[in-house]
C-alpha positions as CSV (number, residue, x, y, z in Angstrom):
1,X,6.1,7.3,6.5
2,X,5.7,4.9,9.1
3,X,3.8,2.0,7.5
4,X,1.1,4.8,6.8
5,X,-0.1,6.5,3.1
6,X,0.3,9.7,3.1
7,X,-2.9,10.6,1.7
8,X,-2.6,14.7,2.1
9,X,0.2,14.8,0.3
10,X,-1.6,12.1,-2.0
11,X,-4.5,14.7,-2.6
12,X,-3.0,17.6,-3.0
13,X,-0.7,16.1,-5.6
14,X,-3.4,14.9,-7.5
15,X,-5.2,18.9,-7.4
16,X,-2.5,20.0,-8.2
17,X,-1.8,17.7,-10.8
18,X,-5.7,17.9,-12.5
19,X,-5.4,22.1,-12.1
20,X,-2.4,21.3,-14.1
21,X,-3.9,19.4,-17.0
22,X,-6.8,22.1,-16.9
23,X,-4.3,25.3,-17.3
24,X,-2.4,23.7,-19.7
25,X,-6.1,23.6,-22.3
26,X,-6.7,27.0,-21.8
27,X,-3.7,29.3,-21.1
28,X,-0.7,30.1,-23.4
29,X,1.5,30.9,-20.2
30,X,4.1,28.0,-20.2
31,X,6.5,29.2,-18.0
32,X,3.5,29.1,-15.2
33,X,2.7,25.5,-16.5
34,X,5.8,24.0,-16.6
35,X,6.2,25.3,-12.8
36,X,2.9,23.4,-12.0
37,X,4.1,20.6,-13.8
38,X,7.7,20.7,-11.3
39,X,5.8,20.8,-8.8
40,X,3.6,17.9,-9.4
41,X,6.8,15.1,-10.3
42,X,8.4,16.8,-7.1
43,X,5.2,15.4,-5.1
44,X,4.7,12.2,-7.1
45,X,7.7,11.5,-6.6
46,X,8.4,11.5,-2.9
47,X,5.0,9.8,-2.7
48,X,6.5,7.3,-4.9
49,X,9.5,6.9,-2.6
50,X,7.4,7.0,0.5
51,X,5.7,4.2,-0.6
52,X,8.6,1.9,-1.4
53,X,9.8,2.8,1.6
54,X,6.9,1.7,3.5
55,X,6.4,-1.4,1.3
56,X,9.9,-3.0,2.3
57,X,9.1,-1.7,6.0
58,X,8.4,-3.7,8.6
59,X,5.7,-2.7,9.3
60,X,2.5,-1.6,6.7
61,X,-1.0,-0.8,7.1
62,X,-2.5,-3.0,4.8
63,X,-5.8,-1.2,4.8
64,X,-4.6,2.2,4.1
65,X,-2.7,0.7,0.7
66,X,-5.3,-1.8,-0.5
67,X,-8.1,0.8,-0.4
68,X,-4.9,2.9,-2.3
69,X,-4.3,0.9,-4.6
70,X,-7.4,-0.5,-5.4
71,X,-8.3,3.1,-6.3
72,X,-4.6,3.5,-8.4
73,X,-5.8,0.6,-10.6
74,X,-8.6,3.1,-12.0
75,X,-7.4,6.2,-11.5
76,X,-3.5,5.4,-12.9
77,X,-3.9,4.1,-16.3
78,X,-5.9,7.4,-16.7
79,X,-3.2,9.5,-16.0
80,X,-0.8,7.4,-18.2
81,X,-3.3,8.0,-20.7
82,X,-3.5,11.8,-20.3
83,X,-0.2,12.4,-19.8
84,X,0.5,10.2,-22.8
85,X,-1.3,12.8,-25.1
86,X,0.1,15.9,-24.0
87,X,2.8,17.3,-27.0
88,X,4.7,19.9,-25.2
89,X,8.3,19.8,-25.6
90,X,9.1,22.2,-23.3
91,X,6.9,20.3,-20.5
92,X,8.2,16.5,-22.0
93,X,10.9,16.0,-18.9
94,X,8.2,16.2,-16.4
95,X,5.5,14.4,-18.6
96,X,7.6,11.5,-19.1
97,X,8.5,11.9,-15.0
98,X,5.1,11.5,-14.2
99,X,4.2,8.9,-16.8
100,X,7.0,7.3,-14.9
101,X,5.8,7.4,-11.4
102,X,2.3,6.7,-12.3
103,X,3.6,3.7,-14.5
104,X,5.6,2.5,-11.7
105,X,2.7,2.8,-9.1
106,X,0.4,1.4,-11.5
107,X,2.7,-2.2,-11.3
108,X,2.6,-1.7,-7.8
109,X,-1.3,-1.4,-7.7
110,X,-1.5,-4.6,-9.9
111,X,0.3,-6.8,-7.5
112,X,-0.9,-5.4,-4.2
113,X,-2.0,-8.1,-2.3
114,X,-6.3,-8.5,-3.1
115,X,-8.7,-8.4,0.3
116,X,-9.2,-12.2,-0.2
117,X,-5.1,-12.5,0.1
118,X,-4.7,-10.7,3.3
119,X,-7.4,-13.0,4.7
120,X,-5.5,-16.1,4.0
């Protein structure tokens, strides 16, 4: 996407995603959940592949990912977590998805480059 988060498509995943979490302690209708939860690894992951693109781009706005990332090194081991409790068999293929995305861009957030790093 240009060197540029795409931080919409960021925030709406991650509605979507705690809406998700929320229906899925309270209502009995799986076939709506497991929807919610395609929907979610769909967005995850071509946020996920957005950002890999943009990482081995030329060009990256540094500021947009370190305030990203800095924020994914709280917020992703949460999810993990979460996600990690959930025993739905029916919902497991997109549980273990996201685990997998949220994994994967919890590594990345880990060796982001720190505000000190980009100084030097």
């Amino acid at each position: 996407m240009n060197g540029e988060i795409d931080l919409e498509l960021y925030t709406i995943s991650i509605i979507r995603l705690n809406n998700t979490l929320e229906k899925l302690e309270t209502s009995q209708n799986n076939d709506d959940i497991k929807e919610m939860f395609k929907e979610s690894c769909r967005d995850f992951e071509e946020l996920y592949k957005d950002i890999i693109s943009d990482l081995n781009g030329e060009e990256i706005q540094f500021n947009d990912y370190y305030l990203f990332f800095e924020n994914g090194k709280q917020v992703f081991p949460q999810y993990i977590d979460a996600l990690k409790k959930i025993e739905n068999e029916e919902i497991k293929e997109y549980i273990d998805s996201l685990i997998n995305v949220f994994t994967n861009l919890n590594k990345i957030s880990k060796s982001f480059p720190s505000q000190q790093d980009m100084v030097k």
